[in-house]
VEXDREN-2710 file (C-alpha; in Angstrom, 1 decimal):
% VEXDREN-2710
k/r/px/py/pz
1/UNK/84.1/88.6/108.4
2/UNK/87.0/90.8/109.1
3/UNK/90.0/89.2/111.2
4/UNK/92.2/91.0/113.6
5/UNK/95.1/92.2/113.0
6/UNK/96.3/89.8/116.5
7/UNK/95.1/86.5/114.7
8/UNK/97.1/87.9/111.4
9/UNK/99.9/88.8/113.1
10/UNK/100.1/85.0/115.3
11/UNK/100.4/83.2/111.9
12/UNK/103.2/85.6/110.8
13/UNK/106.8/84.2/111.3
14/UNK/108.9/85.6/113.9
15/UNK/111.0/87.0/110.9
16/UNK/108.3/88.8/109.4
17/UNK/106.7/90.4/112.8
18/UNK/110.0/91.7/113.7
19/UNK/110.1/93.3/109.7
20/UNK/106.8/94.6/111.1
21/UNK/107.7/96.1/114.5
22/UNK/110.7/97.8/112.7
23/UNK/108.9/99.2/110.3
24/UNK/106.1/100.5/112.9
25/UNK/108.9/101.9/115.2
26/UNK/110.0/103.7/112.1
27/UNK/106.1/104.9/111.3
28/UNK/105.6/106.0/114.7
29/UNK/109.4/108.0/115.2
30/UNK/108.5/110.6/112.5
31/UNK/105.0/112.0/111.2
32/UNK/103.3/115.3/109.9
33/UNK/102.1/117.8/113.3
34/UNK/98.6/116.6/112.8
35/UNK/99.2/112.9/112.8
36/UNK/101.1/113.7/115.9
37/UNK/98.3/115.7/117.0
38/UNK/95.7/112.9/115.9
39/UNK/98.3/110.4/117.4
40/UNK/97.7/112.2/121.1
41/UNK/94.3/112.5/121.0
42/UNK/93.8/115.9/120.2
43/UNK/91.1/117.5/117.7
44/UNK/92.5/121.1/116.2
45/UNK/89.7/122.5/118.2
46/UNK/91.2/121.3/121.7
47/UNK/94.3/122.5/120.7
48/UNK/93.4/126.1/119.8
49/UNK/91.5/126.5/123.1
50/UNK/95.2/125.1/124.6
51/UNK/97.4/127.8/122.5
52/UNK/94.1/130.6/122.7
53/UNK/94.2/130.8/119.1
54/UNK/91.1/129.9/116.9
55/UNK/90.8/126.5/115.5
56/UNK/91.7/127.9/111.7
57/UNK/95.2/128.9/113.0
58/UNK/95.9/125.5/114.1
59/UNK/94.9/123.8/110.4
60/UNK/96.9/126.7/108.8
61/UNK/100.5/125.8/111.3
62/UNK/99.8/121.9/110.4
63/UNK/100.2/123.0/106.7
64/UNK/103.4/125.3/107.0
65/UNK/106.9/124.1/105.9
66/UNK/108.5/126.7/107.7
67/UNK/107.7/128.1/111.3
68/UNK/109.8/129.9/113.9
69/UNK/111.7/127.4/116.4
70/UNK/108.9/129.1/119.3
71/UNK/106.2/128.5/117.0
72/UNK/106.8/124.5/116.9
73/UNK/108.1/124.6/120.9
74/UNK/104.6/126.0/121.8
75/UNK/102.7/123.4/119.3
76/UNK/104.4/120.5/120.9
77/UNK/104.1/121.4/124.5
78/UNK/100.6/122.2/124.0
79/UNK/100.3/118.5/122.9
80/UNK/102.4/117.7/126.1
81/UNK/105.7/117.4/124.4
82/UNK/109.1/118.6/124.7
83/UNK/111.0/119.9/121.3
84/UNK/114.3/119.7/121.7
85/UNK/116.9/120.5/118.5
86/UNK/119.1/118.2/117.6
87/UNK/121.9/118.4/114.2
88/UNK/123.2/115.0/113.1
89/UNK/126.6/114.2/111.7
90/UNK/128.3/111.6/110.6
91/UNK/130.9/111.3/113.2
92/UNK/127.2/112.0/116.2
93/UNK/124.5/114.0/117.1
94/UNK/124.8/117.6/119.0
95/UNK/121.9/119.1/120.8
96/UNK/121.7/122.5/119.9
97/UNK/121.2/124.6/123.6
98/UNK/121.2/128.4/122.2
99/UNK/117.4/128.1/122.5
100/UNK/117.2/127.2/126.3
101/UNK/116.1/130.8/126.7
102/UNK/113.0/130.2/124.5
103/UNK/112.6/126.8/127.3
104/UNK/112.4/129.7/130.5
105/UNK/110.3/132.2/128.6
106/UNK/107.9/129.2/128.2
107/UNK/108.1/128.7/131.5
108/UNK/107.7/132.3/132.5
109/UNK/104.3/132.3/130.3
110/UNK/102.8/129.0/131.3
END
């Protein structure tokens, strides 16, 4: 018999369940565009008929390493996101805002 991952979990040390929470937090800040898209519930085929695009398009995007910035904006608001860009440096982190035109053409088309 299988036992949940609750019951598990209860006989874990409150040092090791935080270790586990971390590490989930960290799972669940940064993954693939289909686990995201898995993650929210979406098939490919929803989210075609959400971008008008035909379910192989959506497989092919998931697959790319390189995409325009209104490519990826589109994906993720389709799956009821916002993409904001954001370069890190040692000394912070600056929110690039030279594509705030791409957020009102968006807009303009939604």
């Amino acid at each position: 018999m299988a036992n949940k991952f609750s019951n598990l979990r209860e006989k874990m040390s409150l040092e090791s369940q935080a270790r586990v929470e971390v590490k989930a937090r960290v799972l669940l800040a940064e993954m693939p565009l289909n686990e995201l898209r898995q993650a929210r519930g979406l098939s490919q085929k929803v989210l075609a008929e959400i971008l008008n695009v035909q379910q192989p398009s959506i497989a092919k995007m998931e697959r790319r390493t390189d995409m325009y910035l209104s490519t990826l904006r589109s994906h993720i608001e389709a799956m009821g996101g916002h993409l904001d860009l954001v370069a890190r440096f040692p000394e912070g982190d600056v929110k690039i805002s030279n594509f705030s035109d791409l957020e009102a053409e968006s807009a303009k088309r939604a």
